[in-house]
GUVORO-305390 format. One record per atom (N, C-alpha, C): residue number from 1; residue in three letters; atom name; x, y, z. Coordinates in steps of 0.1 Angstrom, whole numbers, plus 5000, padded with zeros to 4 digits. Last residue first. Layout:
<sites>
(site NUM ALA CA (X Y Z))
...
</sites>
This chain:
<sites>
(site 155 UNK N (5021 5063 5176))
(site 155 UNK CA (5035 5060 5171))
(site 155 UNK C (5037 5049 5172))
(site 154 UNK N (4985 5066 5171))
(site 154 UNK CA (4999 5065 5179))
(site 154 UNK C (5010 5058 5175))
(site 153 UNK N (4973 5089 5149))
(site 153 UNK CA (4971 5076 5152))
(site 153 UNK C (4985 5074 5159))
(site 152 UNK N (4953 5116 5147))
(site 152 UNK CA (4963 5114 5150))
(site 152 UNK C (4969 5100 5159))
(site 151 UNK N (4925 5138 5130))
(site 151 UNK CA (4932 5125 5143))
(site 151 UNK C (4943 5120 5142))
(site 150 UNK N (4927 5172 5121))
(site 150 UNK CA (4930 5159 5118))
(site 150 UNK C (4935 5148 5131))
(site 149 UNK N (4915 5195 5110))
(site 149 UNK CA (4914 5191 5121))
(site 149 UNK C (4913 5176 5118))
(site 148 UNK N (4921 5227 5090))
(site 148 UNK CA (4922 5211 5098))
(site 148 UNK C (4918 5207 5105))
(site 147 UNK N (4912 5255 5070))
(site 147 UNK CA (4915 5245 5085))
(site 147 UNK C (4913 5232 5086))
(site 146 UNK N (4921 5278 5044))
(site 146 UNK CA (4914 5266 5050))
(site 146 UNK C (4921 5256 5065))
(site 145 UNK N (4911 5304 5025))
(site 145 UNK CA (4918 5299 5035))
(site 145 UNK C (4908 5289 5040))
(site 144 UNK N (4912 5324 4992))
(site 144 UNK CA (4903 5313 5003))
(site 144 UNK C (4916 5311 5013))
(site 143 UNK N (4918 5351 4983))
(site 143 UNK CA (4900 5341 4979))
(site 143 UNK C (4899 5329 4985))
(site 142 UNK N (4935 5375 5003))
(site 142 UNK CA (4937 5359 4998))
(site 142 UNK C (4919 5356 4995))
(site 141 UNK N (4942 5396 5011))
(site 141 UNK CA (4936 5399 5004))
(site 141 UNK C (4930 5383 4993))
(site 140 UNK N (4952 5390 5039))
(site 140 UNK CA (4961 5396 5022))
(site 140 UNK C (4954 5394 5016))
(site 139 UNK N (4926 5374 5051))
(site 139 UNK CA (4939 5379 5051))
(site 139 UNK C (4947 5385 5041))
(site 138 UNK N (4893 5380 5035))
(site 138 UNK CA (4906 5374 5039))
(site 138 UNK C (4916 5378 5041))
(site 137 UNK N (4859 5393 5030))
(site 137 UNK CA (4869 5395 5029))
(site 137 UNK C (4881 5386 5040))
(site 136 UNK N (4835 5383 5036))
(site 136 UNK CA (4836 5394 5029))
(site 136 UNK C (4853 5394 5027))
(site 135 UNK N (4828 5348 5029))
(site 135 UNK CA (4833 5355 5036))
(site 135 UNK C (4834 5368 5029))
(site 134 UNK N (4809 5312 5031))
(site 134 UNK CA (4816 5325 5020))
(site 134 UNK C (4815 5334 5032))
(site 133 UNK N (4821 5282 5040))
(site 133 UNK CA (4819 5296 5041))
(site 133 UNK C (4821 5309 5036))
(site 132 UNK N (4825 5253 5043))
(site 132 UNK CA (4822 5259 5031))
(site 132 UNK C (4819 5272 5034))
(site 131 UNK N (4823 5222 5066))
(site 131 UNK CA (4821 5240 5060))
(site 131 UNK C (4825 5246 5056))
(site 130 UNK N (4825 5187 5067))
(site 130 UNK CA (4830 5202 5063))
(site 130 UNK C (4822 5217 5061))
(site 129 UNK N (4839 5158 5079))
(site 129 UNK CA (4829 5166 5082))
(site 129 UNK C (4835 5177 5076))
(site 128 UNK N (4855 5130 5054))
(site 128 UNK CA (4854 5143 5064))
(site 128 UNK C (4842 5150 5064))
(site 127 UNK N (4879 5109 5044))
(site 127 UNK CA (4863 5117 5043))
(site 127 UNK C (4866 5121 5060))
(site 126 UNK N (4902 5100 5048))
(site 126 UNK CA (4902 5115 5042))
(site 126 UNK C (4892 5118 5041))
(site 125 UNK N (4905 5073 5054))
(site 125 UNK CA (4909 5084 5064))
(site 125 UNK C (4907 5097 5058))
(site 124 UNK N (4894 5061 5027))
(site 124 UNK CA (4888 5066 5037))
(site 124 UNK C (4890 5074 5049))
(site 123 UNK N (4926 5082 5013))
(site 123 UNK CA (4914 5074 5013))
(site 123 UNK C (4902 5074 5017))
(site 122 UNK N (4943 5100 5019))
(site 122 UNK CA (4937 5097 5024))
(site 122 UNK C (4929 5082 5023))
(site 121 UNK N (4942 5116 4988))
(site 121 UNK CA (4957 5111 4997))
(site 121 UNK C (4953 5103 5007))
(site 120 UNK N (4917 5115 4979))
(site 120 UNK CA (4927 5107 4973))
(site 120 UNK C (4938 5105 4980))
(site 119 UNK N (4906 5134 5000))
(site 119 UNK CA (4904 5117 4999))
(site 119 UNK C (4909 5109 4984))
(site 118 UNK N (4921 5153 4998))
(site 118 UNK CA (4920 5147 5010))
(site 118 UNK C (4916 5132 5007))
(site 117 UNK N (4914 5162 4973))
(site 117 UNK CA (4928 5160 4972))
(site 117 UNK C (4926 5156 4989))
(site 116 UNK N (4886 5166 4978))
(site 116 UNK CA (4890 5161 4970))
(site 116 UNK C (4905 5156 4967))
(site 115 UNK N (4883 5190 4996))
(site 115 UNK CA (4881 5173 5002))
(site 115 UNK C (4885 5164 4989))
(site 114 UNK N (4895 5211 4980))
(site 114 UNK CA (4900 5203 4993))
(site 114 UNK C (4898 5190 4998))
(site 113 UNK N (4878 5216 4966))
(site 113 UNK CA (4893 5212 4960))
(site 113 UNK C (4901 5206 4971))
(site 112 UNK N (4858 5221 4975))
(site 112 UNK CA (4859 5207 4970))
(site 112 UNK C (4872 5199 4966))
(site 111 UNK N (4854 5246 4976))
(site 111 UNK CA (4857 5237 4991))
(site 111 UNK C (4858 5221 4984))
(site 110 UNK N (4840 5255 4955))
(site 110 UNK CA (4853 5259 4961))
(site 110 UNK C (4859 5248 4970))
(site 109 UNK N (4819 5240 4955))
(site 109 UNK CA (4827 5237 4950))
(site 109 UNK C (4840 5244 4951))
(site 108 UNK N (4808 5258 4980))
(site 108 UNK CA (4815 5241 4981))
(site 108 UNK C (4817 5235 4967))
(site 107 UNK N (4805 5279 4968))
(site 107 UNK CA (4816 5280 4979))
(site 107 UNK C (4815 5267 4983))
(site 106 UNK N (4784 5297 4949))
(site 106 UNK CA (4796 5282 4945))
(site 106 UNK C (4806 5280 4960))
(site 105 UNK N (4777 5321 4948))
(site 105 UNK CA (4769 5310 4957))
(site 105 UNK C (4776 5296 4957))
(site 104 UNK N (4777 5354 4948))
(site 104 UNK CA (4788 5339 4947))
(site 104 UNK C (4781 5333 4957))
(site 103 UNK N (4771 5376 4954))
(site 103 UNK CA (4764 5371 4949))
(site 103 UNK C (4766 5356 4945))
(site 102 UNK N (4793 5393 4969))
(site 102 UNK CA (4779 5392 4978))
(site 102 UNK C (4770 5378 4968))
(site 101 UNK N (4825 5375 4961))
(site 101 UNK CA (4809 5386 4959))
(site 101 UNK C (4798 5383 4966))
(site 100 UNK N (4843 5364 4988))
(site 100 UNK CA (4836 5362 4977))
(site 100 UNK C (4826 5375 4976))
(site 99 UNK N (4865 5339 5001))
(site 99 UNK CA (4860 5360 4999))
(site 99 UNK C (4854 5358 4988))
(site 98 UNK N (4856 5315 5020))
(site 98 UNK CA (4859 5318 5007))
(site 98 UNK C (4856 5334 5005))
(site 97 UNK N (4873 5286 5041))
(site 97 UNK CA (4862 5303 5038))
(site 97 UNK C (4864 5307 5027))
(site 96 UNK N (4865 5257 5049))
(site 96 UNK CA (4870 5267 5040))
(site 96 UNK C (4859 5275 5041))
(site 95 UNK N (4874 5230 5074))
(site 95 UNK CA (4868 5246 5072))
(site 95 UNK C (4870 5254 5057))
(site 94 UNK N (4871 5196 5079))
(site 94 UNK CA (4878 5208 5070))
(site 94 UNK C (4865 5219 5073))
(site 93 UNK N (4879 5175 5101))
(site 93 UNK CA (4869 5181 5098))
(site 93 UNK C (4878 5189 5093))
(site 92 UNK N (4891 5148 5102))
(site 92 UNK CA (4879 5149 5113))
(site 92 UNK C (4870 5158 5108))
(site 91 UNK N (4909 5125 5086))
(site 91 UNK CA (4910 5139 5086))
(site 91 UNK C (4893 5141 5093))
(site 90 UNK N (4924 5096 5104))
(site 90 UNK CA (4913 5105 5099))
(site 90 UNK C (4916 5124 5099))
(site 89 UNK N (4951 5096 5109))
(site 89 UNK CA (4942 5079 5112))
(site 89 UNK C (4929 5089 5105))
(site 88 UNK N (4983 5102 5102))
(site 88 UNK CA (4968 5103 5102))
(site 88 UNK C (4956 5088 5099))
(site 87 UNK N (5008 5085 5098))
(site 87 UNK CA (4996 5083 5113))
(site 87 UNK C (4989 5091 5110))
(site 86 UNK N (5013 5090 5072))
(site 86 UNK CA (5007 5080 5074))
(site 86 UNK C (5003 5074 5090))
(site 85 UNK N (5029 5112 5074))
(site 85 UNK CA (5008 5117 5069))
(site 85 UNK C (5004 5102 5073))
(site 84 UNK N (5054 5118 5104))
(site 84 UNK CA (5047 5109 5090))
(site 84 UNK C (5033 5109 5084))
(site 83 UNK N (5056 5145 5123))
(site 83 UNK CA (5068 5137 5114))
(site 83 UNK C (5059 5126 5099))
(site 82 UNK N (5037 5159 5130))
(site 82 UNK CA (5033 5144 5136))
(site 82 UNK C (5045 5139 5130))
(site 81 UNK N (5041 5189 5124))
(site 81 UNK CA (5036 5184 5140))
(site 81 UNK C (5034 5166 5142))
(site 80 UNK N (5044 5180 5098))
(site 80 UNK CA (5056 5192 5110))
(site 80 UNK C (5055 5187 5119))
(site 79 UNK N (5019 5172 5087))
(site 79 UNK CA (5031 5164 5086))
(site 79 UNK C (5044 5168 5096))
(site 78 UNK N (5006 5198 5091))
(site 78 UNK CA (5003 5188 5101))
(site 78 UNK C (5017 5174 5098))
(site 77 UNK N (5019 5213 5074))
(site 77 UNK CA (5018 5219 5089))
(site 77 UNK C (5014 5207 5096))
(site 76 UNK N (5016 5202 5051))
(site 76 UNK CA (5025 5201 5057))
(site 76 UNK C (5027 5207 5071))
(site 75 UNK N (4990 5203 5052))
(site 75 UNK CA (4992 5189 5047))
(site 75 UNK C (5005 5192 5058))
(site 74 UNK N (4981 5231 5051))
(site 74 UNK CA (4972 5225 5060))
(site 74 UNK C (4986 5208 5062))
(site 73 UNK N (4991 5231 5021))
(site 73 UNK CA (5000 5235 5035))
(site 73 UNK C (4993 5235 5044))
(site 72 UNK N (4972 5214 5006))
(site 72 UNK CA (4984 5213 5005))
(site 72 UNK C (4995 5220 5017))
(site 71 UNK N (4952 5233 5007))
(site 71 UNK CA (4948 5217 5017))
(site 71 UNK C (4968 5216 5016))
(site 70 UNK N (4960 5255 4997))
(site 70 UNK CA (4959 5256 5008))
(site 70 UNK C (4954 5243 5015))
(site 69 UNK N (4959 5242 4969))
(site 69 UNK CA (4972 5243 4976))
(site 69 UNK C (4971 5254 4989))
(site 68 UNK N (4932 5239 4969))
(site 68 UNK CA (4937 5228 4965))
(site 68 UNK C (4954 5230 4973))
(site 67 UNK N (4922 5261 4965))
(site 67 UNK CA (4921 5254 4975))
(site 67 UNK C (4928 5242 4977))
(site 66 UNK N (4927 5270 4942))
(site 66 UNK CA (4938 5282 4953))
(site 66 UNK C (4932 5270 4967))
(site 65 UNK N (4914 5260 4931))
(site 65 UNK CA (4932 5254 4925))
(site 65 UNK C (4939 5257 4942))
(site 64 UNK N (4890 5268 4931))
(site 64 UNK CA (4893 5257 4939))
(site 64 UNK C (4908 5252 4934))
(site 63 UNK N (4900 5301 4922))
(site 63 UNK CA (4894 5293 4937))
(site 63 UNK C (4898 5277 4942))
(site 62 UNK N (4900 5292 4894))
(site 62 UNK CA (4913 5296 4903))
(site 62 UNK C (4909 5290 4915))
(site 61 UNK N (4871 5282 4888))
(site 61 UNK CA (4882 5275 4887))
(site 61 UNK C (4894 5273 4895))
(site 60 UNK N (4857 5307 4899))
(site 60 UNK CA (4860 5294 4907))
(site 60 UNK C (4865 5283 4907))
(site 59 UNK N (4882 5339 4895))
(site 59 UNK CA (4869 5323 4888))
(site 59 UNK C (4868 5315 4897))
(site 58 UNK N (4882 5365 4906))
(site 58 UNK CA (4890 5352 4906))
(site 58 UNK C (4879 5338 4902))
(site 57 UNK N (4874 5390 4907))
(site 57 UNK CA (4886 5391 4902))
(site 57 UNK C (4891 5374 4902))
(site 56 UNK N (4845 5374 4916))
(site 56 UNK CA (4852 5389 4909))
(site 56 UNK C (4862 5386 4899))
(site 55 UNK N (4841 5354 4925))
(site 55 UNK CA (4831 5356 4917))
(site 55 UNK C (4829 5374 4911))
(site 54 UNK N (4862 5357 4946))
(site 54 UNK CA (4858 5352 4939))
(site 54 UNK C (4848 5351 4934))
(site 53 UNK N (4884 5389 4951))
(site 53 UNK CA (4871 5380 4954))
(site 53 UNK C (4867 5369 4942))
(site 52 UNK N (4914 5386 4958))
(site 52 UNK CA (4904 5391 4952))
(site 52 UNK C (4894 5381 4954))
(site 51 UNK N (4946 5368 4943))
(site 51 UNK CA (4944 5378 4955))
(site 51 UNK C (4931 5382 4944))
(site 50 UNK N (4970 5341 4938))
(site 50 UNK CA (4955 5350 4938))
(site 50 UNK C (4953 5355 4947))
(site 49 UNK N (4986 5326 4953))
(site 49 UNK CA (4988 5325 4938))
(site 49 UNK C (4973 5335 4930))
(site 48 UNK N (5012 5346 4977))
(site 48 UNK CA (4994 5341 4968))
(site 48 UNK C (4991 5333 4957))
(site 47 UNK N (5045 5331 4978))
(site 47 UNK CA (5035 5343 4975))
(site 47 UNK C (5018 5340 4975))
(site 46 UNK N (5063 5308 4984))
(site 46 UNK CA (5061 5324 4995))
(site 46 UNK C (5051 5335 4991))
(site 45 UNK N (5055 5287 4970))
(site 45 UNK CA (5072 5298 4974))
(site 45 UNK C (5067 5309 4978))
(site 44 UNK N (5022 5300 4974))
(site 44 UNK CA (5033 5289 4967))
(site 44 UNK C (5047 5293 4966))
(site 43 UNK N (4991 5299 4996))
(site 43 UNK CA (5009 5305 4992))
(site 43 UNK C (5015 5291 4984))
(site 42 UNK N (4965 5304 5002))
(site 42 UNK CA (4975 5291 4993))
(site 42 UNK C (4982 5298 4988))
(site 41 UNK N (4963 5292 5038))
(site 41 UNK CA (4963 5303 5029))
(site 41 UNK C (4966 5295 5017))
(site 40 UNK N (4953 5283 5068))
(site 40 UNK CA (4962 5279 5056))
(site 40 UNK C (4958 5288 5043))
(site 39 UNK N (4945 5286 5104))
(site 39 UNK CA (4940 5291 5091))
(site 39 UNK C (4950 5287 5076))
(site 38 UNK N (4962 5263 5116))
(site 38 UNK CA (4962 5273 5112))
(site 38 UNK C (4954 5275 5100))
(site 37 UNK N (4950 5231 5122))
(site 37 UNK CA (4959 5242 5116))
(site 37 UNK C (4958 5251 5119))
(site 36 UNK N (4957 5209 5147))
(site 36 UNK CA (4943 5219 5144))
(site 36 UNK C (4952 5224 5138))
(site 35 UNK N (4955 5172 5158))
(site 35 UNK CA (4962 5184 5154))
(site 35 UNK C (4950 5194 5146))
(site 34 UNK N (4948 5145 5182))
(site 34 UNK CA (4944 5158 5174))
(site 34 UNK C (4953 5168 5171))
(site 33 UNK N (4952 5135 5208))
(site 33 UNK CA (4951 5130 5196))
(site 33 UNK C (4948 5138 5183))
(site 32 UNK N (4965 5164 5221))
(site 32 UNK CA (4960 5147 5224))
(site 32 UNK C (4963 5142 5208))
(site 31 UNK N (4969 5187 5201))
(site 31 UNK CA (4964 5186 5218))
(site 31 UNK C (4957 5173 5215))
(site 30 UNK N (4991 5209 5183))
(site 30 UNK CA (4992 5192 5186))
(site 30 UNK C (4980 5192 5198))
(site 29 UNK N (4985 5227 5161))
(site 29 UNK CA (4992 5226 5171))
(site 29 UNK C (4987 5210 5172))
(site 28 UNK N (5001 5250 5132))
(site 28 UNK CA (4993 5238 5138))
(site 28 UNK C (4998 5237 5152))
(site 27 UNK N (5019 5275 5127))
(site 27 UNK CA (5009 5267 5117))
(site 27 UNK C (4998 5254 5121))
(site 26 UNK N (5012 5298 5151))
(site 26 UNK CA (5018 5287 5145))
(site 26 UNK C (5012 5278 5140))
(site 25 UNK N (5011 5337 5156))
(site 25 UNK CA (5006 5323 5156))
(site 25 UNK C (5017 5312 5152))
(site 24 UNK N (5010 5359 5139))
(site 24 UNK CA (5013 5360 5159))
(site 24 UNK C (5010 5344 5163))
(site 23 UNK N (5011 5364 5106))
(site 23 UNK CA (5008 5375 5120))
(site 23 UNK C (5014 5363 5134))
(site 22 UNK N (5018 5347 5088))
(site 22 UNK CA (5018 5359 5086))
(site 22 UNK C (5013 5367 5095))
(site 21 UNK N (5035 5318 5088))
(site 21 UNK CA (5029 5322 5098))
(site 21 UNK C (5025 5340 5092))
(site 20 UNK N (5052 5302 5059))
(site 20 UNK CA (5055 5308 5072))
(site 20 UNK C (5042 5318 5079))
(site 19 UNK N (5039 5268 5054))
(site 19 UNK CA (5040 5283 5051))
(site 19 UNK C (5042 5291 5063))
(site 18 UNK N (5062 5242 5051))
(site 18 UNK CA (5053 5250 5058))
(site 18 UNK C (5053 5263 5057))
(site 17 UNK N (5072 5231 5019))
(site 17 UNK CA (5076 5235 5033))
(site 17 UNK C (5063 5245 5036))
(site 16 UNK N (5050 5210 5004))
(site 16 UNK CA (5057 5216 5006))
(site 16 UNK C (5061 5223 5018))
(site 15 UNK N (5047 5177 4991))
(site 15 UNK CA (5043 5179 5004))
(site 15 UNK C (5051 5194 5004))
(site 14 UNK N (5035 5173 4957))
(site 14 UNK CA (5046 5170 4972))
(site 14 UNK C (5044 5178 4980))
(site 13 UNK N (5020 5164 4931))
(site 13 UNK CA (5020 5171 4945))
(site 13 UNK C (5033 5169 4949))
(site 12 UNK N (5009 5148 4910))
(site 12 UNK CA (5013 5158 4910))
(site 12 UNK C (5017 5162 4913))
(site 11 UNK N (4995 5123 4925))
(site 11 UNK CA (4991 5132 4917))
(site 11 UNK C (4997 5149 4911))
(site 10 UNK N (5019 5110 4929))
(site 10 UNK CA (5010 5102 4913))
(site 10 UNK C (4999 5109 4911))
(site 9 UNK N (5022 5126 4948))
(site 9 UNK CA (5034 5125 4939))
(site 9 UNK C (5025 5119 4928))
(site 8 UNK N (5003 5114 4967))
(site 8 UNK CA (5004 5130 4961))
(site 8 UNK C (5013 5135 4949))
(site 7 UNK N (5011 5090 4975))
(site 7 UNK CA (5000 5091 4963))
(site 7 UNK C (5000 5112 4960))
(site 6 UNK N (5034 5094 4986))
(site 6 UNK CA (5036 5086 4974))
(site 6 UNK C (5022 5089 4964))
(site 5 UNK N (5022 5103 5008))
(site 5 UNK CA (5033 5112 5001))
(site 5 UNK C (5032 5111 4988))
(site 4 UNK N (5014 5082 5018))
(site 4 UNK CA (5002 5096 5013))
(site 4 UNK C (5006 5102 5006))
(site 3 UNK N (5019 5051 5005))
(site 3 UNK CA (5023 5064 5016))
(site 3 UNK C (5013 5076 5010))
(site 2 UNK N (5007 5020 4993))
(site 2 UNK CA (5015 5035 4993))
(site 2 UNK C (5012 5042 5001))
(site 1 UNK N (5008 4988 5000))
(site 1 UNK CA (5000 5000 5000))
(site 1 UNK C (5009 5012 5000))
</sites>
């Protein structure tokens, strides 16, 4: 059976360095069995790959790309705090918010980009409880950020 790593790689992916923290916080924390991220943005080498509202300045194509690589540093904030993806025993519950026009009603297929690259890396440990929330506005001016909350199977 393959590693999560392994299946991210057959889709494209790898696991990248943890996005650095943009105010007073830390990307995840650890309590019991459970790790919780940090809001996750979808920085790539260090920048946005979008800024602006969605169902403005940003399609919901972009959107769920931009979700897709905020599941991706959610991935590695939690891989930081446990060393291996393969003690995730379950991903418990995903958050996405989405900045969006007052009139943007798509905010779980935004959010899709997420559970969708969760339960291919994942499997069944990758279905999940989720919320989808459109927002007036994000940190840097980011069209989505997203949260974890993943179980954490013993060493």
């Amino acid at each position: 059976m393959s590693t999560p790593e392994e299946r991210l790689a057959e889709l494209g992916h790898s696991v990248p360095e943890v996005a650095a923290p943009v105010a007073a916080y830390v990307p995840a924390v650890r309590s019991g069995a459970h790790v919780f991220t940090s809001g996750q943005l979808p920085m790539r080498s260090g920048e946005l790959m979008a800024t602006g509202k969605v169902g403005g300045e940003v399609t919901a194509e972009e959107a769920y790309e931009c979700a897709v690589q905020c599941a991706l540093n959610a991935i590695a904030a939690v891989r930081a705090e446990i060393g291996e993806l393969s003690r995730v025993a379950r991903i418990v519950k995903v958050v996405c918010f989405v900045a969006s026009t007052p009139d943007f009603t798509g905010q779980p297929g935004v959010a899709n980009g997420v559970s969708e690259l969760l339960g291919k890396v994942f499997g069944e440990a990758g279905v999940h409880a989720r919320s989808a929330v459109g927002v007036p506005v994000l940190p840097l001016d980011s069209p989505v950020e997203v949260e974890l909350v993943v179980e954490v199977a013993d060493a």
